[in-house]
C-alpha positions as CSV (number, residue, x, y, z in Angstrom):
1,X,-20.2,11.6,-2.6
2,X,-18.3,12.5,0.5
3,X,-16.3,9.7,1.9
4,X,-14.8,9.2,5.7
5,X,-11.5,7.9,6.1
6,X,-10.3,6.8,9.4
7,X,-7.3,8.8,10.8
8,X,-5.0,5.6,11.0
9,X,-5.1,2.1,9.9
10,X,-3.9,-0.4,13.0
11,X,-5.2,-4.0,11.5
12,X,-4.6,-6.1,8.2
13,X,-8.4,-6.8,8.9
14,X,-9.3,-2.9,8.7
15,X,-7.0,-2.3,6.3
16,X,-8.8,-5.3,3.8
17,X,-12.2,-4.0,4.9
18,X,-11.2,0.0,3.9
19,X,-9.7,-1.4,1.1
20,X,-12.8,-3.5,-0.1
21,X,-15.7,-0.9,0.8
22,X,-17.3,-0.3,-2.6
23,X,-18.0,3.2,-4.3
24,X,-21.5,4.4,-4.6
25,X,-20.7,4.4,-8.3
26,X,-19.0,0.3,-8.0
27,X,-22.9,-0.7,-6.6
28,X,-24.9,0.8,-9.3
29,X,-22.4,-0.6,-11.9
30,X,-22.5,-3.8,-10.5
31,X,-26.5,-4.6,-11.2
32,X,-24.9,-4.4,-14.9
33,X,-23.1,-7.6,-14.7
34,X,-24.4,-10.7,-15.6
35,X,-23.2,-13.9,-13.4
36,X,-20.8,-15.6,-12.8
37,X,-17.9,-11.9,-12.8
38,X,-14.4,-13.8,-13.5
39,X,-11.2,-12.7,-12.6
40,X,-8.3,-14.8,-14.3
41,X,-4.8,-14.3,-11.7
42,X,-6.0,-13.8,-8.6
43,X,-4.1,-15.0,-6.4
44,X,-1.8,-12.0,-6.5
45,X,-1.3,-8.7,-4.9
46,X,-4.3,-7.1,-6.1
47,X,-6.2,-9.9,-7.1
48,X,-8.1,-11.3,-3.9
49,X,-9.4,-7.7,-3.0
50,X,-10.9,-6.9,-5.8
51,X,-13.0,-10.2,-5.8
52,X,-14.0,-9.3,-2.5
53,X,-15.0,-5.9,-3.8
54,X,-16.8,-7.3,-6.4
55,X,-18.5,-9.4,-4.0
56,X,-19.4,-6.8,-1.9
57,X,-21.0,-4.4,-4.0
58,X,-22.8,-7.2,-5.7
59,X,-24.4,-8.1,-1.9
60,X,-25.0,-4.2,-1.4
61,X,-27.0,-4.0,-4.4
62,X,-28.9,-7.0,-3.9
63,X,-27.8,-8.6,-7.2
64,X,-27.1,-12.2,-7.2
65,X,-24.0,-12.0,-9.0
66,X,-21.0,-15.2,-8.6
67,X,-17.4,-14.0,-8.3
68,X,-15.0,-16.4,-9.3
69,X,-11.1,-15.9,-9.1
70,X,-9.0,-18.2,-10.8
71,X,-5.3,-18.5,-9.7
72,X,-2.6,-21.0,-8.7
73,X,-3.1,-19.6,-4.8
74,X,0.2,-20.9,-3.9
75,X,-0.6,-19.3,-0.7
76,X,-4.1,-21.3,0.5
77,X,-4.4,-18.9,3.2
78,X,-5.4,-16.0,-0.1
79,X,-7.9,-19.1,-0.8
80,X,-9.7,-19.8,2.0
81,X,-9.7,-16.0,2.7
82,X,-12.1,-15.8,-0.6
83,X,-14.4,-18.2,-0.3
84,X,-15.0,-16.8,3.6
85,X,-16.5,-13.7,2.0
86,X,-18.3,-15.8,-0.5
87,X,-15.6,-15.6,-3.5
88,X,-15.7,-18.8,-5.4
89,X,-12.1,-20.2,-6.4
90,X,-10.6,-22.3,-8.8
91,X,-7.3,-23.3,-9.1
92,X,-4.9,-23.5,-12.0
93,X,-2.1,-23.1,-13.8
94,X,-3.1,-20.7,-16.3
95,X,0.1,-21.8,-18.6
96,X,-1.6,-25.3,-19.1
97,X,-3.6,-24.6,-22.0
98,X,-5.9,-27.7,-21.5
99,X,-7.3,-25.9,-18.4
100,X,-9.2,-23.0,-20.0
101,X,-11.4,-25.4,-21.6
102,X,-13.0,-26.1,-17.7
103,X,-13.1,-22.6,-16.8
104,X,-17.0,-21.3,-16.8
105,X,-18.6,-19.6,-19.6
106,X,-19.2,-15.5,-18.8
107,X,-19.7,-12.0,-20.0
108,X,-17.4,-10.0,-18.0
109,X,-13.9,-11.1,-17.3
110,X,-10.4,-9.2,-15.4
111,X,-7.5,-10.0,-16.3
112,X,-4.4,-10.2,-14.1
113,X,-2.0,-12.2,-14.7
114,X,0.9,-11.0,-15.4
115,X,5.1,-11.5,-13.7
116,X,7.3,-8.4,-12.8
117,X,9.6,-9.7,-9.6
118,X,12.7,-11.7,-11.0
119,X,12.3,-10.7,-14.7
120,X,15.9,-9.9,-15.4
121,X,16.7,-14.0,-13.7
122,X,13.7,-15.7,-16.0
123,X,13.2,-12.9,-18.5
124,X,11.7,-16.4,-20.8
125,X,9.0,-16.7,-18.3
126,X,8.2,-13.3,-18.4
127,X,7.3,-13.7,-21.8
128,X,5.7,-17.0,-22.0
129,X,3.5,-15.1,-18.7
130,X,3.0,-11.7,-20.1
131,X,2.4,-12.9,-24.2
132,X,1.2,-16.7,-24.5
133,X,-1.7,-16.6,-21.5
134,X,-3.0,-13.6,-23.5
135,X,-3.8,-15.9,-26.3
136,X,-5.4,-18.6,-24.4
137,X,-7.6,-15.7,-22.9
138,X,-9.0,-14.1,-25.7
139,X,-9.4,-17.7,-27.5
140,X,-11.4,-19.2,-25.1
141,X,-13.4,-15.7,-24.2
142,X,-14.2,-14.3,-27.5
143,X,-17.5,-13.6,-26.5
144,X,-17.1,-11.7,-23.5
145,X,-16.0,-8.4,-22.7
146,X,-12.4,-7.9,-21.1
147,X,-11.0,-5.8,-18.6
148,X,-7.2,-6.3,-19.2
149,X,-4.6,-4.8,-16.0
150,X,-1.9,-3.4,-18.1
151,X,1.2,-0.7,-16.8
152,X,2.4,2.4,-17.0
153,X,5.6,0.5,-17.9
154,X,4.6,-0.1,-21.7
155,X,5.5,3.9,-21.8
156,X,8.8,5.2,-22.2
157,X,10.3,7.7,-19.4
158,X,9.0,11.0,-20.5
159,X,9.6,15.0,-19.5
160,X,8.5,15.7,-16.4
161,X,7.6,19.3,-17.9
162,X,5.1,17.5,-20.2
163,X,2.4,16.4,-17.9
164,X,2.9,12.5,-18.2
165,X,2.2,10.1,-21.0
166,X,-0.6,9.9,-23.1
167,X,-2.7,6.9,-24.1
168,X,-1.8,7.9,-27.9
169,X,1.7,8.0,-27.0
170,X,4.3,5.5,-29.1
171,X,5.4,2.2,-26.5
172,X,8.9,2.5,-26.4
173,X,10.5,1.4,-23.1
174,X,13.8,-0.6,-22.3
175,X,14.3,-3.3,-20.9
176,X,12.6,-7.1,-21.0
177,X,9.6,-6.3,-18.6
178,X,8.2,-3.5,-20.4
179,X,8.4,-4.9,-23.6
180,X,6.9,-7.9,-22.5
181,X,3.8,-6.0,-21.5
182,X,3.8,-4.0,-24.8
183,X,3.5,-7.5,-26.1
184,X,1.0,-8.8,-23.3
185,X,-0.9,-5.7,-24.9
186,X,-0.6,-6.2,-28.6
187,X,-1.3,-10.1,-28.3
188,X,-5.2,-8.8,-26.9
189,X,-4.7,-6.0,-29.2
190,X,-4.3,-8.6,-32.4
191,X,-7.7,-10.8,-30.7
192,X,-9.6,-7.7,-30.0
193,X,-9.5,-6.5,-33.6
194,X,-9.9,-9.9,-35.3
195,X,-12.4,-11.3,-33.2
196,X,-14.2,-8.2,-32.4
197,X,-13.7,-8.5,-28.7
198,X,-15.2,-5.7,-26.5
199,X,-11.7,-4.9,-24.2
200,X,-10.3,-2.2,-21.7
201,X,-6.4,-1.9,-21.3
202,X,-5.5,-0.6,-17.4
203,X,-2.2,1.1,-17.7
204,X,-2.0,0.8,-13.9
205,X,0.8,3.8,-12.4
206,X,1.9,2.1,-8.7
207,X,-1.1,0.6,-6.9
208,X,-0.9,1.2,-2.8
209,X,-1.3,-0.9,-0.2
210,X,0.3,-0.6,3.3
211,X,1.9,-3.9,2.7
212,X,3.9,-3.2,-0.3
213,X,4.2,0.0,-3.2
214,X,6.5,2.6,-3.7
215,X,5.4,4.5,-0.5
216,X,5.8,1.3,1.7
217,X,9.5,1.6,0.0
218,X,10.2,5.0,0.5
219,X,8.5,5.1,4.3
220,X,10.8,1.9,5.1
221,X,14.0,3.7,3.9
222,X,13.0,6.9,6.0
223,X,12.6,4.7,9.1
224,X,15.5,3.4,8.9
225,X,17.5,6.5,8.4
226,X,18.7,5.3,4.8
227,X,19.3,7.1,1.7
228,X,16.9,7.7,-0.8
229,X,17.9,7.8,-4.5
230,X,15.5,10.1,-6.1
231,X,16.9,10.5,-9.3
232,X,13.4,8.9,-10.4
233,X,11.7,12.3,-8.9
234,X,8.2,12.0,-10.1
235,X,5.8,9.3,-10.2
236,X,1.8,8.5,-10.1
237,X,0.0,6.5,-7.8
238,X,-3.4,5.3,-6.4
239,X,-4.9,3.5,-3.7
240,X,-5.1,-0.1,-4.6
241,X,-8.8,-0.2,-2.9
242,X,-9.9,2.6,-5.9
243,X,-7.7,1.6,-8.6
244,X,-9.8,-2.1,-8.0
245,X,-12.7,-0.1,-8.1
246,X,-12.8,1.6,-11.4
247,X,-11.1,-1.5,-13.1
248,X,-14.6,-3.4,-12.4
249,X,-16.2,-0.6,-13.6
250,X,-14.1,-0.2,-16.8
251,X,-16.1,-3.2,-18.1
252,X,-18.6,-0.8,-19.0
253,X,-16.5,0.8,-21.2
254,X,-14.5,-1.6,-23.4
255,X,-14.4,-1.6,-27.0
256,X,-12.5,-3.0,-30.1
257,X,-10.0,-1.9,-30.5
258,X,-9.5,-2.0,-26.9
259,X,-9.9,1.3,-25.0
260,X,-6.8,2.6,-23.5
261,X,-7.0,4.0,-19.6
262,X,-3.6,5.5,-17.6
263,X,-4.9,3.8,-14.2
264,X,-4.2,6.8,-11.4
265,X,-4.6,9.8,-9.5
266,X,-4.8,12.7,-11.6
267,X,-1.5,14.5,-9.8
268,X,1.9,13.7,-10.6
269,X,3.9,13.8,-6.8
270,X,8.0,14.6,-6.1
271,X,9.1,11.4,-4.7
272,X,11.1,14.3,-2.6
273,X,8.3,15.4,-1.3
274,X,7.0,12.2,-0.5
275,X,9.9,11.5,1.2
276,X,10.4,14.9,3.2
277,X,5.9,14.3,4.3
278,X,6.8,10.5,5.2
279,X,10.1,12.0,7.4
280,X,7.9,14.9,9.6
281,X,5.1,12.4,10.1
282,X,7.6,9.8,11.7
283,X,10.3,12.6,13.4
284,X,13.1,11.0,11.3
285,X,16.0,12.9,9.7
286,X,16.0,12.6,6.0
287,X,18.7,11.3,3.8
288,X,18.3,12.1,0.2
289,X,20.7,11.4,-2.2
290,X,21.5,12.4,-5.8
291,X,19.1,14.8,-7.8
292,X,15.8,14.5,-9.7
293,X,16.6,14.1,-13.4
294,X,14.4,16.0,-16.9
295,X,12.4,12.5,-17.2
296,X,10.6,9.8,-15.3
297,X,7.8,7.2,-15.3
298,X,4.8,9.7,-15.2
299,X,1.4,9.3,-17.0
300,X,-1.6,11.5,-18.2
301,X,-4.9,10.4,-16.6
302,X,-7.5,12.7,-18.5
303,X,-8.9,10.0,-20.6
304,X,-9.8,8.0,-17.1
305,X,-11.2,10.6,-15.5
306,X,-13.4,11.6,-18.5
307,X,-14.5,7.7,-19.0
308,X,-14.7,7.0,-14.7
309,X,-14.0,9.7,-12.6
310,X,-11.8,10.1,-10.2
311,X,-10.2,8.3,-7.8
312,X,-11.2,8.9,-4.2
313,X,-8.8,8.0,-1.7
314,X,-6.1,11.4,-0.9
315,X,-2.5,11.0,-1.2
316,X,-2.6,12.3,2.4
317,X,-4.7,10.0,4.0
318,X,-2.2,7.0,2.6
319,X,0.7,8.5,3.3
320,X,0.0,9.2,7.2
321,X,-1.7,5.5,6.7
322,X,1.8,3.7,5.8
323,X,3.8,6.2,8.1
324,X,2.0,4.4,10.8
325,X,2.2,1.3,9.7
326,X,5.8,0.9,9.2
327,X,6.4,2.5,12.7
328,X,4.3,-0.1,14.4
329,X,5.7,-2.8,11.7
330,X,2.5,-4.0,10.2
331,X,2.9,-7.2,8.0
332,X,4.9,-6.6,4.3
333,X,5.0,-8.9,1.9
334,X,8.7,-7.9,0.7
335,X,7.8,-7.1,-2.9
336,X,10.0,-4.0,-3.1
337,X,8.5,-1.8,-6.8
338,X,12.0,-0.7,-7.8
339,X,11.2,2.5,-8.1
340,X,14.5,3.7,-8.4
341,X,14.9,2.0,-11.5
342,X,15.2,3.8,-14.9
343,X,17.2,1.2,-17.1
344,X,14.2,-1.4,-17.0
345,X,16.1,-3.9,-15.1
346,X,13.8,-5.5,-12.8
């Protein structure tokens, strides 16, 4: 199906609604769902528009179907935002155990919890996050079907010559975060297997939003004539709107053991490139320093693409997007990725 982007993106409220718009594909799939569609943690940065694109294909296709998104929301404003477009919301602490006895019974769950930002400061907590709440999860929904958001972190760097980690690949990264999603992983792994629990694992490559991702953090440095470190050379990526988008519709497709999905475009991009695109679009100088190295961060996507399709949204279209934006200094929420990083130090 042919789909119209708009040439720029001037408004947080255009930018949610782009970013919501269901797929064709998202509104057939969504008839399959059975009510109510939860979505455990979220409250964070992809969490409250995928409920509202749940919701919204579920109103395009005339199915009754109850979104409810389960989070702290330390930020009330993500709350009432939800239940404005219809989203039902509970909130939690997901760490208390006693709570996931309240939570409602369901078919179809998304799982998104998970902590990134501060690791190396409370590596414990990203543990007791990333491991323990897996547990709780696949206790208290052994009958349901799982869609789990996972990362392209649980990988290893690997050569850039290779084409990008497959799904059979062994998980060997560095460093505290990464391993505590291999673990996040094998916990649903070990409940999948034993309890027979239908689950998808998302290893999700750099979502984009023109509020934060690696492009926000490469367009910022290029506005303000600073250097770029691309030593990290090579990386994957996808819209946040489409990577929320086949994540609801991987629910049709888990299985135990869980099926394994690299989450994002199909192209691997020079973060050089990137940088040089990002530089002409805003008439900036460039400032690039150091040079690429053999390995980086990079996935294979040709299991996703035989199980979903692909992703719809053009690296072009986002990159002229978040030009813009940062030149007319649209909102950020300050959650730099660290792409830079190749030590697993977050």
């Amino acid at each position: 199906m042919l789909v119209a982007f708009p040439h720029l993106i001037e408004t947080e409220e255009q930018l949610d609604e782009i970013m919501t718009r269901p797929s064709q594909e998202l509104v057939e799939f969504i008839k399959e769902l059975e009510s109510p569609l939860v979505i455990l943690g979220a409250g964070g940065k992809m969490g409250p528009t995928l409920a509202v694109l749940a919701r919204r294909a579920a109103l395009l296709a005339n199915h009754n179907l109850e979104v409810v998104a389960v989070s702290r929301f330390t930020d009330r404003k993500i709350q009432s935002n939800l239940e404005l477009h219809g989203v039902k919301t509970i909130s939690y602490d997901l760490l208390d155990a006693e709570h996931y006895t309240s939570l409602p019974d369901t078919a179809h769950v998304i799982y998104l919890v998970g902590m990134k930002f501060g690791t190396s400061q409370d590596p414990s907590r990203t543990w007791i996050m990333n491991t323990l709440l897996p547990a709780y999860t696949a206790q208290r929904y052994r009958d349901s079907r799982i869609a789990v958001l996972s990362t392209g972190n649980v990988y290893p760097l690997t050569d850039v010559n290779k084409g990008g980690s497959h799904e059979s690949d062994p998980l060997t990264p560095i460093g505290e975060y990464s391993n505590a999603c291999v673990g996040r992983e094998r916990v649903f792994e070990y409940y999948s297997s034993s309890l027979n629990i239908p689950m998808v694992f998302l290893r999700l490559y750099y979502a984009l939003d023109l509020r934060y991702g690696v492009l926000v953090d490469i367009a910022q440095k290029v506005y303000h004539e600073e250097p770029i470190d691309i030593t990290m050379g090579y990386l994957n990526c996808i819209w946040q709107g489409d990577a929320n988008d086949l994540i609801i519709r991987a629910l049709g497709v888990t299985a135990s053991p869980p099926k394994l999905l690299n989450l994002a475009m199909p192209e691997v991009f020079s973060i050089r490139q990137i940088a040089q695109e990002i530089a002409s679009l805003m008439g900036k100088p460039l400032h690039i320093t150091k040079n690429e190295a053999s390995t980086a961060l990079i996935g294979n996507t040709t299991e996703l693409r035989h199980a979903l399709g692909e992703p719809q949204t053009p690296l072009s279209a986002i990159l002229r997007w978040t030009a813009h934006w940062i030149q007319n200094h649209g909102r950020l929420l300050q959650k730099p990725t660290h792409f830079e990083i190749r030590d697993g130090q977050y």
